[in-house]
C-alpha positions as CSV (number, residue, x, y, z in Angstrom):
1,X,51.8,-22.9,-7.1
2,X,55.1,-21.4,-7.8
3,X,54.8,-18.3,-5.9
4,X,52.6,-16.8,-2.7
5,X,50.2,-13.8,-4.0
6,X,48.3,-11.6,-1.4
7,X,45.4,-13.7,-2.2
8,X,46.7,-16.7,-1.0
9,X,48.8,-15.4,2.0
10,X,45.6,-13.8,2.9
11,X,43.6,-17.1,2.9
12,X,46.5,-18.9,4.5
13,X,46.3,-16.3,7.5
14,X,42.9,-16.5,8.3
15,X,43.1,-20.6,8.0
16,X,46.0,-20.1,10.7
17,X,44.0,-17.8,13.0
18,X,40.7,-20.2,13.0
19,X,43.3,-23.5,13.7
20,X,44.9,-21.9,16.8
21,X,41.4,-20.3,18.3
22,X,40.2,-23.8,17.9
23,X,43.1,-25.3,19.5
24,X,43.7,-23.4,22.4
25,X,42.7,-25.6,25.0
26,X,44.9,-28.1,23.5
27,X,47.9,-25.9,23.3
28,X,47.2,-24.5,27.4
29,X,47.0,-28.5,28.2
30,X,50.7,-28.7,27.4
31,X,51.7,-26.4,30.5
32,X,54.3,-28.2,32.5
33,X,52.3,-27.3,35.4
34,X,49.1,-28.4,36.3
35,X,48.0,-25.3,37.6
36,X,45.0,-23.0,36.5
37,X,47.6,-21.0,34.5
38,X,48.7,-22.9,31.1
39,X,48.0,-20.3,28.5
40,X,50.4,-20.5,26.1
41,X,47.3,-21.1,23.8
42,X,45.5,-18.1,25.1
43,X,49.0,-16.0,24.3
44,X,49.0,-17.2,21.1
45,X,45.5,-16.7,19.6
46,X,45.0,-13.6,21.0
47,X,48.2,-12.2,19.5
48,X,47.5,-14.0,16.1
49,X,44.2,-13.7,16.0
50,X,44.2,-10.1,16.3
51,X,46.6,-9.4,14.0
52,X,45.2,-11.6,11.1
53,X,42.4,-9.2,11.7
54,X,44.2,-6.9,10.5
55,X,44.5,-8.2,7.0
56,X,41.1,-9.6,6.3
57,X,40.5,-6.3,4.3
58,X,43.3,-5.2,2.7
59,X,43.4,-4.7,-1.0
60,X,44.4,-7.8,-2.7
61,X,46.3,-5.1,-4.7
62,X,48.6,-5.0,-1.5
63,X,51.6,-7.0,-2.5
64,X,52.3,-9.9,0.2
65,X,55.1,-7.9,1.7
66,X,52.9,-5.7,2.7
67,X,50.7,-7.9,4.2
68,X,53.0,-9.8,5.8
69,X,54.4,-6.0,7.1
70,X,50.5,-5.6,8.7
71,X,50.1,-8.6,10.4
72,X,53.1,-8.3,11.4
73,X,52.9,-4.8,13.1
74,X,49.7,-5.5,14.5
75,X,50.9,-8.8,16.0
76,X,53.7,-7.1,17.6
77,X,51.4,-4.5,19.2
78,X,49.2,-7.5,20.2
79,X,52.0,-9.4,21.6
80,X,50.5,-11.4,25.3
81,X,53.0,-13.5,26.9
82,X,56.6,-15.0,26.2
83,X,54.8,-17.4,23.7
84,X,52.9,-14.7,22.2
85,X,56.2,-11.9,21.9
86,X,58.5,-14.5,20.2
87,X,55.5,-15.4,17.9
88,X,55.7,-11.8,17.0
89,X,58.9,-11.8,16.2
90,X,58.6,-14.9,14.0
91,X,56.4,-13.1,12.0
92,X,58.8,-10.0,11.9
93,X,61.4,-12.1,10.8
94,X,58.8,-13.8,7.7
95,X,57.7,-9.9,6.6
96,X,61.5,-8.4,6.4
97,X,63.2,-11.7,4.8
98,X,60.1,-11.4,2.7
99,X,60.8,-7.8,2.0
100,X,64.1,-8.7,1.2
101,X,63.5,-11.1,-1.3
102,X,60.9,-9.0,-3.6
103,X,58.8,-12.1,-3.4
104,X,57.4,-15.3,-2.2
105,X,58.7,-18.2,-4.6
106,X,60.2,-20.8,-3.1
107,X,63.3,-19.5,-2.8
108,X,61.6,-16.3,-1.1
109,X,59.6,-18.5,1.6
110,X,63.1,-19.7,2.2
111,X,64.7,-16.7,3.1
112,X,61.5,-15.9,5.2
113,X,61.7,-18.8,7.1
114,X,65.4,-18.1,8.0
115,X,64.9,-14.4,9.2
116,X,62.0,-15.6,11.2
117,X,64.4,-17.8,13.2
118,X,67.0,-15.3,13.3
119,X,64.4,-12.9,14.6
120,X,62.8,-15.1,17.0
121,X,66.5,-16.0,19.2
122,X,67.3,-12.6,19.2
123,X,63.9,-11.7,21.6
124,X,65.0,-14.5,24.1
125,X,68.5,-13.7,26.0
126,X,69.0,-16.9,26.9
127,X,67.2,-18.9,24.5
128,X,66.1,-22.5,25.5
129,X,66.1,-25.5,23.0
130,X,63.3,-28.0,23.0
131,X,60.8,-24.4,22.8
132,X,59.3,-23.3,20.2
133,X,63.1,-21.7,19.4
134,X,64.3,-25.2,18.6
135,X,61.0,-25.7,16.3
136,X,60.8,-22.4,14.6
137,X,64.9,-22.9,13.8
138,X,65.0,-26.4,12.6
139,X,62.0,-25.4,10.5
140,X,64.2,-22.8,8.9
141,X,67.4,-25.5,8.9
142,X,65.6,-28.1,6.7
143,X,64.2,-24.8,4.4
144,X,68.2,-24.0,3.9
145,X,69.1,-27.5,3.4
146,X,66.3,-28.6,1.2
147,X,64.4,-25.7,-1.1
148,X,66.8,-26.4,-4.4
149,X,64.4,-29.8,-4.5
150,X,61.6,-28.1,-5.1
151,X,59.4,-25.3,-7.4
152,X,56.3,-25.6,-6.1
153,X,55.6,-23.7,-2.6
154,X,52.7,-25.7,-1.8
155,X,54.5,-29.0,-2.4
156,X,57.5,-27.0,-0.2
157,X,55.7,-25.7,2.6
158,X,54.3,-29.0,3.3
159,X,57.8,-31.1,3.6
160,X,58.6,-27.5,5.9
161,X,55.4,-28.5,7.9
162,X,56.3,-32.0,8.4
163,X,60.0,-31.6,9.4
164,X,58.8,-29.0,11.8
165,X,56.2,-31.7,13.5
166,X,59.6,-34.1,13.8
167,X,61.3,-31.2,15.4
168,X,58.2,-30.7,18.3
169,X,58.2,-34.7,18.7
170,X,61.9,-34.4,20.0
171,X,61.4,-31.6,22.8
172,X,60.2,-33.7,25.1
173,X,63.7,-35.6,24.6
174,X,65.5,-31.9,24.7
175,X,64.0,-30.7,28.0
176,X,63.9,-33.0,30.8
177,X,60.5,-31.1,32.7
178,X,59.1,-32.3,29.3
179,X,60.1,-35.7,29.4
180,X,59.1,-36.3,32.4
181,X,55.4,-34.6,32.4
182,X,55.5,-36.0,29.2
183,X,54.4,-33.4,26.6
184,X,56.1,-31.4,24.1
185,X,56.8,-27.8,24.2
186,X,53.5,-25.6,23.9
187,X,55.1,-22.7,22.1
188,X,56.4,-25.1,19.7
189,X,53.3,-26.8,19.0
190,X,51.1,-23.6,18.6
191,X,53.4,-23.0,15.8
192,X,52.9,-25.8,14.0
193,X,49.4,-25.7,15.1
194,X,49.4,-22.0,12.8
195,X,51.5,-23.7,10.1
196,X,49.1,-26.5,9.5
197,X,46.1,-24.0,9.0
198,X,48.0,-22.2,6.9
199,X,49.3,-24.9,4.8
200,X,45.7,-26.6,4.2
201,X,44.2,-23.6,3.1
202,X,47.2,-23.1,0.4
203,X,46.4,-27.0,-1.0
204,X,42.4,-26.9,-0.2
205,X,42.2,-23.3,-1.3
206,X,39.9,-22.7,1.5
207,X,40.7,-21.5,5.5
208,X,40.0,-24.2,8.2
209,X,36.8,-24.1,10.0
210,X,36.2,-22.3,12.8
211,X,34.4,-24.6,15.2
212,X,32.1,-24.0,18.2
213,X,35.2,-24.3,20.8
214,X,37.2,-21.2,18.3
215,X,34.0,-19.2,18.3
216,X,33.5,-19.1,22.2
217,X,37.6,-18.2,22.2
218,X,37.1,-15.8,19.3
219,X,34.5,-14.2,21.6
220,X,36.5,-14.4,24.4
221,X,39.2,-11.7,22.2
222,X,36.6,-9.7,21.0
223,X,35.2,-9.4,25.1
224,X,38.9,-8.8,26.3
225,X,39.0,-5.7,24.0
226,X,41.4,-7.4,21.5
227,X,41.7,-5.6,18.2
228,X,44.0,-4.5,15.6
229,X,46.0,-1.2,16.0
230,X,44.2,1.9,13.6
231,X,47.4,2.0,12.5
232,X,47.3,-1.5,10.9
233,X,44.4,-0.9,9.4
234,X,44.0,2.6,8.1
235,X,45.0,3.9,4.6
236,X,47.3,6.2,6.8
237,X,49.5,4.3,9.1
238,X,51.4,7.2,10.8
239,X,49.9,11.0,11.1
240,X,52.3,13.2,10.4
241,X,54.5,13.9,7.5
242,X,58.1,14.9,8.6
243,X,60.6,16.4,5.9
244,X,63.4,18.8,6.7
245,X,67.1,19.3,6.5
246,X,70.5,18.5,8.5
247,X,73.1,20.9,8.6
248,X,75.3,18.2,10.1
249,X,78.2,19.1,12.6
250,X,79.3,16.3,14.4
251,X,80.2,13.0,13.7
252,X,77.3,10.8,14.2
253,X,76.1,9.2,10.8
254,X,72.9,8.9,9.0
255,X,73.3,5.1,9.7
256,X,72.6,6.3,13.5
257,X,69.9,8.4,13.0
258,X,68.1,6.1,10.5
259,X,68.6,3.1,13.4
260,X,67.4,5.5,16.3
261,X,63.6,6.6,13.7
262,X,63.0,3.7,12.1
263,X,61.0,2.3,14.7
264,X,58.9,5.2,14.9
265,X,57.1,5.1,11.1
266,X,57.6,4.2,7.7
267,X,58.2,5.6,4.2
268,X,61.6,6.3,6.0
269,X,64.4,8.4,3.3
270,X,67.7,9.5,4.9
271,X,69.7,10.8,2.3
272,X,73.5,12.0,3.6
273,X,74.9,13.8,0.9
274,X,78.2,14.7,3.5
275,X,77.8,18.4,5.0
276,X,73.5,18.0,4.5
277,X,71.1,15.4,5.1
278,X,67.6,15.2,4.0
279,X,65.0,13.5,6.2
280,X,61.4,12.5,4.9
281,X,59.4,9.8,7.5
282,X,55.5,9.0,8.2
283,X,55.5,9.0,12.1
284,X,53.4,9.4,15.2
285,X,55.9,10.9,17.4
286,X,57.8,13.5,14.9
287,X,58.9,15.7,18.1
288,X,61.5,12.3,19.1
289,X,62.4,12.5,14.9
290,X,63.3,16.4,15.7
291,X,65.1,15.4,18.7
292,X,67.3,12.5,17.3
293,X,68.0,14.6,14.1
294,X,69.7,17.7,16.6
295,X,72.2,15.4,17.2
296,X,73.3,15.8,13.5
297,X,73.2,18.8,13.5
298,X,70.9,22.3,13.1
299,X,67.9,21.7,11.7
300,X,65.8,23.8,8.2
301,X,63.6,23.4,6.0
302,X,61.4,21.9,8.9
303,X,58.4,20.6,7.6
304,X,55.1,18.9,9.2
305,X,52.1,17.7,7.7
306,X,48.7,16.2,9.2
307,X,48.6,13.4,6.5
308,X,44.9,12.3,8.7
309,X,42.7,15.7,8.3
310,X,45.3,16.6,5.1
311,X,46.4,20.1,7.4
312,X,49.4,21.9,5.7
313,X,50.9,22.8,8.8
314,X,54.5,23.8,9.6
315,X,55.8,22.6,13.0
316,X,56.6,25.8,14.2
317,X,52.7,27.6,13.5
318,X,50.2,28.4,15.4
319,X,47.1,26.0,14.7
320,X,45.8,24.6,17.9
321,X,46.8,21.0,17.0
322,X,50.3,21.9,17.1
323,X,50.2,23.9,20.4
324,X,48.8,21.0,21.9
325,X,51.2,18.8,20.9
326,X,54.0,21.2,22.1
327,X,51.9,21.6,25.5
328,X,51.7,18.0,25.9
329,X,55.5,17.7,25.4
330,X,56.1,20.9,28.1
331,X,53.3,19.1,30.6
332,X,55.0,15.6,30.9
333,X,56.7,15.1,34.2
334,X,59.7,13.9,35.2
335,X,58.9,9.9,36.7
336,X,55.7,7.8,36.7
337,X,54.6,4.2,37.0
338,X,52.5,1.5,35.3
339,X,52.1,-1.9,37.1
340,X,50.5,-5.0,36.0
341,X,48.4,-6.2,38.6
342,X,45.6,-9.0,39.5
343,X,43.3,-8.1,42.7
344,X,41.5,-5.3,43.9
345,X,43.4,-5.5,47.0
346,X,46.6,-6.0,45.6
347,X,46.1,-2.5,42.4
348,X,44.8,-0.8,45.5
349,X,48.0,-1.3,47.4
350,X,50.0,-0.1,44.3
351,X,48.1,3.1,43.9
352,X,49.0,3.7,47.2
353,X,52.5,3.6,46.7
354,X,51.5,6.0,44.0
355,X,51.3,3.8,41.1
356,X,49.8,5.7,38.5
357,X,48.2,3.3,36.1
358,X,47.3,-0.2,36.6
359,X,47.1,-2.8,34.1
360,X,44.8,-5.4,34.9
361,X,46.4,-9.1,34.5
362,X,48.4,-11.8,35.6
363,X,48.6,-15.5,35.5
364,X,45.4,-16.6,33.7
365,X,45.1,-13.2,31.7
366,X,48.8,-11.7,30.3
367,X,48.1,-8.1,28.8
368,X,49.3,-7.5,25.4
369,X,51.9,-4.9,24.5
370,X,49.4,-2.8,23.0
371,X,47.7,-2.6,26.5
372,X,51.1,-1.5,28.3
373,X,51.7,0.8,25.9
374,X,48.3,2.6,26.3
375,X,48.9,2.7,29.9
376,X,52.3,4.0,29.6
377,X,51.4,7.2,27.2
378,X,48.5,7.7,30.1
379,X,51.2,8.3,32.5
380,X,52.4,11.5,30.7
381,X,56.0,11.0,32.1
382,X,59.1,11.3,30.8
383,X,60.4,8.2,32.5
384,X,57.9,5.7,32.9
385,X,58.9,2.5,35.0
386,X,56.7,-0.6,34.2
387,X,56.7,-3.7,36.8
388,X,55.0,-6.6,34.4
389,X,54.9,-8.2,37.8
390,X,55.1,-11.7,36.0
391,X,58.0,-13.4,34.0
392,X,55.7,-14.3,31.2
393,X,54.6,-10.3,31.1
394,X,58.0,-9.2,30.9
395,X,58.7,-9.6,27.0
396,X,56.0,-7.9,26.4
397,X,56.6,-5.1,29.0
398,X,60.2,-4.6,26.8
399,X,58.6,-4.1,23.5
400,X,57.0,-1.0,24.4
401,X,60.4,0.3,24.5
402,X,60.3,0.6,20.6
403,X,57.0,1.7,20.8
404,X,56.7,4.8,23.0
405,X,58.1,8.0,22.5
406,X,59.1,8.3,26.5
407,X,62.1,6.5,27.9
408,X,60.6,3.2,29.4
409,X,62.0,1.1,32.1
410,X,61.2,-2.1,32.8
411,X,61.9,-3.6,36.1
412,X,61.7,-7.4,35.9
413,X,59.9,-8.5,38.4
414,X,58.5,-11.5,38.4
415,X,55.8,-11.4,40.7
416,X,53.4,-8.5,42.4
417,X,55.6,-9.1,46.0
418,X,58.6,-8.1,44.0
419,X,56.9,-4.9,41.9
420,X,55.7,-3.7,45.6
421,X,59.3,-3.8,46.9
422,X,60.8,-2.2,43.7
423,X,58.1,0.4,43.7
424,X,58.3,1.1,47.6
425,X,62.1,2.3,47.4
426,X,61.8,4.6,44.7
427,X,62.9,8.2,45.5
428,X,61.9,11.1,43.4
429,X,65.3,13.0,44.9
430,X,67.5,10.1,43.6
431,X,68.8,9.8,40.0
432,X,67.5,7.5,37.8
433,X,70.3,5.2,37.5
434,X,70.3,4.9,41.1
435,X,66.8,4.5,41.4
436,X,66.9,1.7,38.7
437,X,69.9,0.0,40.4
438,X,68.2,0.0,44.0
439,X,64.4,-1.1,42.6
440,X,66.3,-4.1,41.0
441,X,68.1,-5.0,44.3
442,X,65.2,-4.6,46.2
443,X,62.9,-6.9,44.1
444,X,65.6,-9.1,43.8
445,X,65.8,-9.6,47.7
446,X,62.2,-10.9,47.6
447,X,61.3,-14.3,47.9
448,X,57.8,-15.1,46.6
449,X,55.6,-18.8,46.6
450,X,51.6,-19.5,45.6
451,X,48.9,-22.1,46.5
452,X,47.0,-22.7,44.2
453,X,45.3,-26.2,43.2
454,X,45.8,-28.6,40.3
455,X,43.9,-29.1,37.3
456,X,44.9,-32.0,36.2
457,X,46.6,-35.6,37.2
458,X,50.4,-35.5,36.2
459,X,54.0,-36.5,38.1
460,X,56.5,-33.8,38.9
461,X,59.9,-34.6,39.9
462,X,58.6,-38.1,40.9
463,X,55.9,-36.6,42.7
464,X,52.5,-37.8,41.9
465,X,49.8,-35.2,42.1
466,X,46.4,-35.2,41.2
467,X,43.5,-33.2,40.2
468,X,42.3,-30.8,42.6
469,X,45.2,-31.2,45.2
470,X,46.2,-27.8,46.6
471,X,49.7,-27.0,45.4
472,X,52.9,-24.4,46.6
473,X,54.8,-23.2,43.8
474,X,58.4,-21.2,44.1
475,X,59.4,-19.5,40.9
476,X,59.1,-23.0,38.0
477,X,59.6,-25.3,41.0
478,X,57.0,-27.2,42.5
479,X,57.6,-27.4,46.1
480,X,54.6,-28.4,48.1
481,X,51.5,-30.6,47.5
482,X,48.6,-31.2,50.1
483,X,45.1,-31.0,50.5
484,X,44.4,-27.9,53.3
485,X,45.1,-24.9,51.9
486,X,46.3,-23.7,55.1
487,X,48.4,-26.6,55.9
488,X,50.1,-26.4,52.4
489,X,50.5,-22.3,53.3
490,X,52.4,-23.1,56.3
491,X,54.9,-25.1,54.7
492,X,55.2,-23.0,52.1
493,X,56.6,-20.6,54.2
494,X,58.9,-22.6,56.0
495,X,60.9,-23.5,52.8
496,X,60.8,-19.3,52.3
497,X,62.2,-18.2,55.8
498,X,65.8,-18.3,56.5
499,X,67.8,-17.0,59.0
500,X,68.1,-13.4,56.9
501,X,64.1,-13.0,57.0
502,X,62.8,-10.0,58.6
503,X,59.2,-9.8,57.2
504,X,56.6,-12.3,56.0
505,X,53.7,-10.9,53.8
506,X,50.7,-12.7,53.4
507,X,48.1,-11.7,50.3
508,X,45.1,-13.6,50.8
509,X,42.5,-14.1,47.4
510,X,39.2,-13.7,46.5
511,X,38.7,-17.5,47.5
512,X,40.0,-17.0,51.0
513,X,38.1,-16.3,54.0
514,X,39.6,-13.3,56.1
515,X,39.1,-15.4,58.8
516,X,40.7,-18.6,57.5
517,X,43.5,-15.9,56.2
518,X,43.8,-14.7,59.7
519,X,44.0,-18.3,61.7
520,X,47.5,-18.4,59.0
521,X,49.0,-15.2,59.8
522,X,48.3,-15.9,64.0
523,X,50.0,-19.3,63.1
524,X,53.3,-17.6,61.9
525,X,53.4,-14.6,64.2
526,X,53.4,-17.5,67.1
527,X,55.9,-19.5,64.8
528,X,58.3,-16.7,63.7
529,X,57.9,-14.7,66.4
530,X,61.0,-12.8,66.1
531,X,59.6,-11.7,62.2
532,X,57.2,-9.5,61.3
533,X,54.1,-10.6,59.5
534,X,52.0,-8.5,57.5
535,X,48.2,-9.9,56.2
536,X,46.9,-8.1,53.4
537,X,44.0,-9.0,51.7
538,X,45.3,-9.6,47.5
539,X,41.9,-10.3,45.9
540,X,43.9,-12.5,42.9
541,X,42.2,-15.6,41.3
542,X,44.3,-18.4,40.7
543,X,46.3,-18.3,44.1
544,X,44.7,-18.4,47.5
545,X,47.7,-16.8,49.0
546,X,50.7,-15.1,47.6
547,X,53.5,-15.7,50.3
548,X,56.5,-13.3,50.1
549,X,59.7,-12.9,52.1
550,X,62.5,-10.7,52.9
């Protein structure tokens, strides 16, 4: 074949999707940890998954840049986890090096593959080799290096595939946690896991099956509410139609106001012809266009059409769609909240701190960007603070920065101990840089471990543990292994208390016994008597307690 068609892509797509839903045990087995939480491969599918959804019915009269553009929208909306986020931006990087291009020759695929890499280390701030970085760039390295040897995609897609399998065999040599667990990196190997689907249907000219294990996972999406965004999927992507006029009279460019909308829609024109500039966009949010344009300059010629229910309607009229959509703008307060949570005990304790949505996840269940997003619009605030509450939510927590039409701020925390902290110390009198800056610090001073038990037989750091043998984890680092939960509790807490504690807090889960929970928290009021220890009763799978400090 010498170059992609829609056809094709589309067929490769759907072959990707069914190979990762039916390898997602596989991919989750590569966790470095044996604990209950390896779901790199859950990450993955569900944000793939969903968003080749979203391209099963286009028009093969689409061109394949504007497939490539849906799915990948859609996956970026979808996004679930660190593994899922950067997977997004792969396939960012594949639609707007395909876009640059014109078209998907061999040469085209090329330039894909390099912008997906480019793409994908700008996500991570500190990117890590032996991940799926290291995959996805020497994928792109070998594509540079070798596509003048060939004129047949298929024939060069399939040298890309197998360079890229060379690359995930040498991770385990790159990272030392992966040598010595011995497994290569998950992220990397869902990739190649997606490329291989895709690459069989392009030689077979059919997708790969989708067997018994990807139909129970393909359930499992459907049953966690996982779909494409309307926007994907519609004829009309973004609502309103917003054309007007820049009297311009101050110095910021075009350039600045084209890089502060283009996230918000499509069929984007910016024409700066010096004293006037003429703005047409497709949008959602046209109130933030208005807003970024009156930085230009005055504003006529103001113009905004309900593309959806074909309304002729100009922004500053009196239909009742309008005036909601000003009182909605009027009605939004000043600060609100969204925390990702997993318990009934422990979303309760948020809302009590005034929390005002919770998003339900954690460990075994990351939500996707598309559900933080949902919850932030909820809020009706024009700050919302999010606390993803894990590290592997965070990514996706900052996504729905380019998303929402509020200002968003993510406070990394890391763990539900930490988003209590940060949310406890906010003050509504306080400015919002100060309020960010003393969140941070006081999430920061937090110092969190779990037990939890292990799922399968492996060696840690020369430490031989086995299946079902209760576990303490601190942050990535393994730090006790036993076989009472209680007994592993208490030492957990040792290695956390310092000489600068003041509090212990306990968070018992839904696998606990208050009374066992209690016999714990008498043991460390005797044991730290000069400390004050809180039990609280957390309600999260995975962990039997969540031990914090400060």
């Amino acid at each position: 074949m010498i170059q992609l068609d829609s056809k094709s892509l589309k067929l490769m797509i759907a072959s990707a999707s069914n190979q990762i839903l039916n390898n997602v045990e596989k991919v989750n087995d590569m966790n470095v940890f044996p604990v209950p939480d390896g779901d790199t491969g859950t990450n993955m599918s569900m944000t793939f998954s969903a968003a080749a959804k979203s391209v099963v019915d286009l028009d093969n009269k689409k061109s394949p840049v504007e497939v490539l553009e849906v799915l990948s929208k859609s996956a970026l909306r979808n996004a679930r986890g660190n593994s899922g986020v950067i997977l997004s931006q792969i396939l960012r990087g594949l639609w707007q090096g395909a876009e640059q291009s014109g078209e998907l020759d061999v040469s085209g695929v090329k330039h894909a593959l390099c912008e997906a890499r480019d793409s994908a280390y700008r996500a991570v701030m500190k990117p890590t080799e032996g991940t799926i970085l290291t995959v996805i760039r020497e994928i792109a390295e070998y594509a540079e290096a070798h596509f003048v040897e060939y004129d047949d995609v298929t024939l060069f897609l399939k040298a890309v595939l197998e360079a890229g399998r060379k690359s995930l065999a040498k991770t385990k040599e790159i990272l030392p946690v992966l040598k010595q667990v011995g497994v290569v990196d998950a992220g990397g190997f869902g990739v190649i896991i997606l490329l291989g689907g895709a690459v069989s249907a392009l030689e077979s000219g059919k997708a790969a099956e989708l067997e018994e294990s990807g139909k129970a996972n393909n359930k499992q999406i459907a049953s966690q509410g996982i779909k494409s965004a309307e926007a994907d999927t519609s004829d009309i992507k973004f609502r309103y139609c917003t054309e007007f006029l820049i009297n311009k009279d101050s110095e910021r460019s075009a350039a600045q106001l084209m890089a502060a909308i283009k996230q918000k829609g499509d069929c984007m024109l910016v024409i700066d012809d010096d004293e006037i500039v003429k703005v047409h966009i497709h949008t959602n949010h046209p109130g933030f266009v208005l807003e970024q344009a009156l930085k230009l300059g005055e504003l006529t010629s103001i113009k905004i059409d309900n593309m959806k229910y074909q309304h002729n309607e100009i922004v500053n009229g009196s239909q009742k769609e309008d005036e909601e959509f000003s009182d909605n703008e009027t009605e939004l307060k000043k600060y609100g909240f969204v925390a990702v949570s997993s318990g009934d005990g422990l979303s309760q304790l948020f809302e009590s701190l005034n929390c005002d949505k919770i998003v339900a996840g954690g460990q075994t269940m990351n939500p996707s960007t598309q559900d933080i997003l949902d919850a932030v619009l909820d809020v009706k605030a024009e700050n919302v603070f999010v606390l993803p509450n894990n590290k592997n939510i965070i990514l996706a927590a900052e996504q729905v920065k380019e998303l929402a039409d509020v200002n968003v701020i993510v406070i990394p925390t890391k763990n539900m101990p930490q988003g209590i902290a940060a949310i406890a110390v906010f003050n509504e009198d306080a400015d919002l840089d100060e309020n960010i800056s003393v969140m941070n610090e006081s999430a920061d001073l937090v110092k969190c471990g779990q037990v939890t038990y292990a799922v399968r037989d492996t060696k840690i750091n020369g430490v031989d543990v086995e299946n079902g043998d209760i576990m303490a984890v601190i942050g990535s680092d393994l730090s006790v292994v036993g076989s009472d939960v209680n007994e592993v509790a208490k030492e957990l807490a040792e290695k956390l208390v310092d000489e600068d504690s003041g509090v212990i807090s306990i968070y018992y889960g839904k696998d606990i016994e208050k009374e066992k929970a209690t016999e714990l928290s008498a043991y460390l009021e005797n044991k730290y008597s000069d400390l004050d220890v809180n039990l609280n009763y957390g309600g999260q799978n995975v962990y039997y307690y969540i031990i914090a400090v400060e």
